[in-house]
VEXZA-990050 format. One record per residue (C-alpha): x negated, y negated, z negated; residue number from 1; residue in three letters. Coordinates in steps of 0.001 Angstrom, whole numbers, plus 524288, in hexadecimal, padded with zeros to 5 digits. Each point is the difference from the previous one (the first is absolute). Last residue first. Example, Ala and Ser with C-alpha at 12.3 -4.5 7.8 and 13.67 -1.06 7.14 Angstrom:
<recs>
REC     X     Y     Z num residuo
REC 7CA9A 80424 7E41C   2     ser
REC 8055A 80D70 7FD6C   1     ala
</recs>
This chain:
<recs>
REC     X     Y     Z num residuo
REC 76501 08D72 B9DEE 145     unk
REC 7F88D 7FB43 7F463 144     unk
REC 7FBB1 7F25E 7FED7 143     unk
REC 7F42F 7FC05 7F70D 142     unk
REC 7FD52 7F6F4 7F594 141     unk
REC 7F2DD 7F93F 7F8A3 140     unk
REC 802D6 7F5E1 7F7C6 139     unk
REC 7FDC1 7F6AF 80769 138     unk
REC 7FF3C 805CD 80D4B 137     unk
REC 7F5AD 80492 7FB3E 136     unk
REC 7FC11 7FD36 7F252 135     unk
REC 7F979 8077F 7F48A 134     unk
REC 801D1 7FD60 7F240 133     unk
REC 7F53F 7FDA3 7F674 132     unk
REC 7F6D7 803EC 7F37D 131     unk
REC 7F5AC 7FD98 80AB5 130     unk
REC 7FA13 80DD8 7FEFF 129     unk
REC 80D2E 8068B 7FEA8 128     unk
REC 80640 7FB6C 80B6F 127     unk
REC 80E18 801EB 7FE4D 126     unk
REC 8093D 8046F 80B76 125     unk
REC 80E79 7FB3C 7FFC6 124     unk
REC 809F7 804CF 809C8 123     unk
REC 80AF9 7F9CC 80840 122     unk
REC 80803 807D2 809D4 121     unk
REC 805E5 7FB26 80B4A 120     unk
REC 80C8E 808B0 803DF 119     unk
REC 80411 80D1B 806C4 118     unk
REC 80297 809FA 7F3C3 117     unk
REC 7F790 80AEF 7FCF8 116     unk
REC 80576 80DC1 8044A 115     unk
REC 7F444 804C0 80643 114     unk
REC 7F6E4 7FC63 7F3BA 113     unk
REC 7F3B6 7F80E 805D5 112     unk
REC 7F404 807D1 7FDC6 111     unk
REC 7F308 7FA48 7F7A7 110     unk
REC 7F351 80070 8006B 109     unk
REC 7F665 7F9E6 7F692 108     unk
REC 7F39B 7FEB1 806FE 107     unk
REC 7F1AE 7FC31 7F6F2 106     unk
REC 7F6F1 7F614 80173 105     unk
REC 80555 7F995 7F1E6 104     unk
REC 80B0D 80A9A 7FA0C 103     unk
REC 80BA4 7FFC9 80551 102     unk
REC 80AAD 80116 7F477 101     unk
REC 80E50 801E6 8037A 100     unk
REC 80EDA 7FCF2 7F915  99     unk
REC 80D0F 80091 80472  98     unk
REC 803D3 80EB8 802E5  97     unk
REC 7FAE5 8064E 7F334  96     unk
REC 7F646 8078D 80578  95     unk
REC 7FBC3 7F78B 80924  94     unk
REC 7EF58 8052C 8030B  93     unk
REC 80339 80E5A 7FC69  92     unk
REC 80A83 7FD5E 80A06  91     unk
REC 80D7A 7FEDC 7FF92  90     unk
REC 80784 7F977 80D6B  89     unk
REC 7FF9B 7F2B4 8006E  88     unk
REC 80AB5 7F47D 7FE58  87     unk
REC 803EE 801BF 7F125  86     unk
REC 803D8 7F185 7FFDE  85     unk
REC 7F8E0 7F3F8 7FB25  84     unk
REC 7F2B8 803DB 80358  83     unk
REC 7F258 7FEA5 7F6EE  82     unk
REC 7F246 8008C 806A7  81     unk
REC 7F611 80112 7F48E  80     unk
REC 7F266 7FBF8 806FD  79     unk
REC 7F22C 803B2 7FCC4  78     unk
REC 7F736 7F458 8061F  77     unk
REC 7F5B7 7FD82 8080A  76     unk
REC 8046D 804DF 80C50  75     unk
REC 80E7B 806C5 7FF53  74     unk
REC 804D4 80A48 8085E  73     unk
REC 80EDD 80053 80257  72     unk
REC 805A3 80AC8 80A8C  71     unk
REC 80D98 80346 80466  70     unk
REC 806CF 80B2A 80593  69     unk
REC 80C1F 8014E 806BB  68     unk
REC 80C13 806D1 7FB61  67     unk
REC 8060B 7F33A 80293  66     unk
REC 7FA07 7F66F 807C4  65     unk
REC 7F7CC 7F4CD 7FBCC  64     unk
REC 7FF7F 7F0B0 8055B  63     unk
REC 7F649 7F7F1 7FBEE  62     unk
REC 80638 7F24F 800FF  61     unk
REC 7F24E 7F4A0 7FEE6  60     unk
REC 7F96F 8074F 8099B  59     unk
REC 7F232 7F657 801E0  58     unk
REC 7F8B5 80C5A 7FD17  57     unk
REC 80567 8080B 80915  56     unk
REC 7FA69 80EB8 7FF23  55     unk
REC 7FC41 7FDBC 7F0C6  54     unk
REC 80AD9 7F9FA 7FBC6  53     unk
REC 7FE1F 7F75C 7F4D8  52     unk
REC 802D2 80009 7F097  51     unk
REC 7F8F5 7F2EB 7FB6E  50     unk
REC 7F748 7FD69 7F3E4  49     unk
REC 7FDAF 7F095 800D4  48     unk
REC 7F143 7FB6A 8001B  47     unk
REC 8025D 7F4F8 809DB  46     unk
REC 7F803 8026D 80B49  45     unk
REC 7FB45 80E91 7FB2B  44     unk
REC 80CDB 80396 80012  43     unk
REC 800FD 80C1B 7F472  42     unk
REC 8041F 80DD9 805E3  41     unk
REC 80AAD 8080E 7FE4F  40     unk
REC 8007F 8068D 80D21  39     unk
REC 80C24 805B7 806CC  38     unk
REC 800EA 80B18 8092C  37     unk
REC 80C91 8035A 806E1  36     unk
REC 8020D 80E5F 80504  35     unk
REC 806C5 80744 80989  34     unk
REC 802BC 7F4A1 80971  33     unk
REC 80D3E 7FE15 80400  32     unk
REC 803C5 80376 80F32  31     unk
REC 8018E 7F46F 8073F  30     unk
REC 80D3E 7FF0E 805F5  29     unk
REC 804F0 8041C 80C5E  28     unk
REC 803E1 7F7DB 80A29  27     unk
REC 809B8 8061C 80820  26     unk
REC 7FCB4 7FCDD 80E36  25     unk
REC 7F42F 80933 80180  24     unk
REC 805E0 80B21 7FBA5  23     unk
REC 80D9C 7FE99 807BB  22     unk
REC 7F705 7FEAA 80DA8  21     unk
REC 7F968 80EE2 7FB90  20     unk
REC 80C5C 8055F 7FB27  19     unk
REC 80650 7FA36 80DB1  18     unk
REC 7F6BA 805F1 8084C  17     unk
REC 7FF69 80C94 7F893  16     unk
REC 80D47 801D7 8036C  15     unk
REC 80089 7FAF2 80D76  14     unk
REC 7F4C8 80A90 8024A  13     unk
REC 8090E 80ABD 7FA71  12     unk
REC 80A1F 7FA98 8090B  11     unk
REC 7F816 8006F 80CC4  10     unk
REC 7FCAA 80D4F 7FB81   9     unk
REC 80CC4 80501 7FF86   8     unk
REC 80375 7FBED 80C68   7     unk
REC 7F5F3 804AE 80616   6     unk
REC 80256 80C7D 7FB7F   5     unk
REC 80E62 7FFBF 802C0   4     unk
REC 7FCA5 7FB9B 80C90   3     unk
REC 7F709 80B81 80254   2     unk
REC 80ACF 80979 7FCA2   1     unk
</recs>
């Protein structure tokens, strides 16, 4: 009886052994973020409006997920954010599926449809005070995944 014991036990322990080895071999793959802010905001070193990433700057592929969230605030401008493809889910701030307004100093928030396709998307936003077109990543684009 005691062998069976131990026996069973020494196999339970192999067991969680092996999970615990097996975890820490696979790599697993950073989970997405939840949200992606973007600023529309005008360079002060050469006076362009730009779309950029607030958590990486420098990020010249923002990357968003599907049914994910993102988030435009402009400084010193109202923008009109126009996509190509009904990509977001209807808001009160999308109604029609292609075309947004964020207001200067304000958030526009948006969520990524679940069945939108994997690909780089390319978007216009309009600066209203400058009578001009935003760039970032000229003009500004994301990936969904």
């Amino acid at each position: 009886m005691r062998a069976k014991i131990k026996l069973s036990l020494a196999a339970i322990v192999f067991v969680l052994l092996f999970i615990g080895i097996y975890g820490f071999i696979i790599e697993k793959p950073d989970p997405p973020p939840n949200r992606t802010y973007l600023m529309i905001v005008k360079d002060s070193t050469d006076g362009v409006w730009k779309v950029v990433d607030l958590t990486n700057p420098s990020n010249k592929k923002i990357k968003v997920y599907r049914n994910e969230f993102v988030y435009w605030t402009a400084v010193g401008t109202d923008a009109y954010l126009q996509f190509p493809d009904s990509i977001f889910a209807k808001s009160k701030n999308i109604k029609d599926g292609f075309t947004a307004i964020v207001r200067d100093g304000d958030w526009l928030k948006l969520k990524v449809k679940g069945t939108t396709a994997t690909r780089t998307y390319i978007y216009s936003v309009f600066c209203s005070t400058d009578s001009v077109y935003a760039k970032g990543g000229s003009p500004p684009e994301f990936d969904v995944h």
